[in-house]
C-alpha positions as CSV (number, residue, x, y, z in Angstrom):
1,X,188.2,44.1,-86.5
2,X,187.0,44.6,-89.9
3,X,189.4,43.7,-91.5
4,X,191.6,46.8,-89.9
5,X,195.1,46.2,-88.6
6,X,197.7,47.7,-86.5
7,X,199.1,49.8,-89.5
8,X,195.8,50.9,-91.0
9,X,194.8,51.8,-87.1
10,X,198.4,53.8,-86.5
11,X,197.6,56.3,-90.2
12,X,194.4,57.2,-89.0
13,X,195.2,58.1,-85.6
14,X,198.1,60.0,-87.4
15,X,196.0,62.0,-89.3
16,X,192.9,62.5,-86.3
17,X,196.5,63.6,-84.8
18,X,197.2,66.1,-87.7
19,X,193.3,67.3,-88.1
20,X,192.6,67.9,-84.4
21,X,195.9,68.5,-83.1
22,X,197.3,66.8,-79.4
23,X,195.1,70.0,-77.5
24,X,191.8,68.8,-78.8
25,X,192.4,65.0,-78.4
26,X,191.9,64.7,-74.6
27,X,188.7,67.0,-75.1
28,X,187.8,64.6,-77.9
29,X,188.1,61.6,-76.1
30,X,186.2,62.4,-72.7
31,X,183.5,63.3,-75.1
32,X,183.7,59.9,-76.7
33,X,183.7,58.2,-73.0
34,X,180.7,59.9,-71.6
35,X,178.8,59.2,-74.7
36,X,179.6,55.8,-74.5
37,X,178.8,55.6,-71.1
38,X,175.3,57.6,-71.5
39,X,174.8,54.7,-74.1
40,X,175.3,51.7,-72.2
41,X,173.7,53.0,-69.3
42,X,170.9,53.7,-71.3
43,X,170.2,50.1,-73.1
44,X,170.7,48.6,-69.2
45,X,168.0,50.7,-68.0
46,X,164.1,49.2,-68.5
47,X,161.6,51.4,-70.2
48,X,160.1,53.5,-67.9
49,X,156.8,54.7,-69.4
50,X,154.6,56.3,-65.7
51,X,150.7,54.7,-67.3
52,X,149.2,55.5,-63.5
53,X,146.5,58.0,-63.9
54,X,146.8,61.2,-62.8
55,X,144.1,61.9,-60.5
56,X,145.5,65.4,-58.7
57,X,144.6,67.3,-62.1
58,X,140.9,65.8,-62.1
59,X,141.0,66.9,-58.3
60,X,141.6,70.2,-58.9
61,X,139.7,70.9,-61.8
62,X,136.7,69.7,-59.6
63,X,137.2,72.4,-56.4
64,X,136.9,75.8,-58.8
């Protein structure tokens, strides 16, 4: 994984450990599992782009 191994991956959470401290890191990483989520849910989802006219506005513009 880019040319990252087990040691290299244990300092770093070490020091996230050290920055953030073990309150923050639950907090931290719901955050990073709903934006994840949000993400993949949003490159499975089509376009949606309405192009049907709107014809109520026309409608009403024409009773006044």
């Amino acid at each position: 994984m880019f040319g990252i191994g087990m040691p290299e991956l244990l300092i770093i959470l070490v020091i996230i450990l050290i920055i953030f401290g073990a309150g923050k890191l639950p907090e931290i990483g719901g955050a990073l599992g709903r934006g994840i989520k949000n993400f993949k849910k949003a490159t499975r989802e089509p376009n949606e782009i309405d192009v049907t006219p709107n014809t109520e506005k026309k409608a009403d513009e024409k009773k006044p």
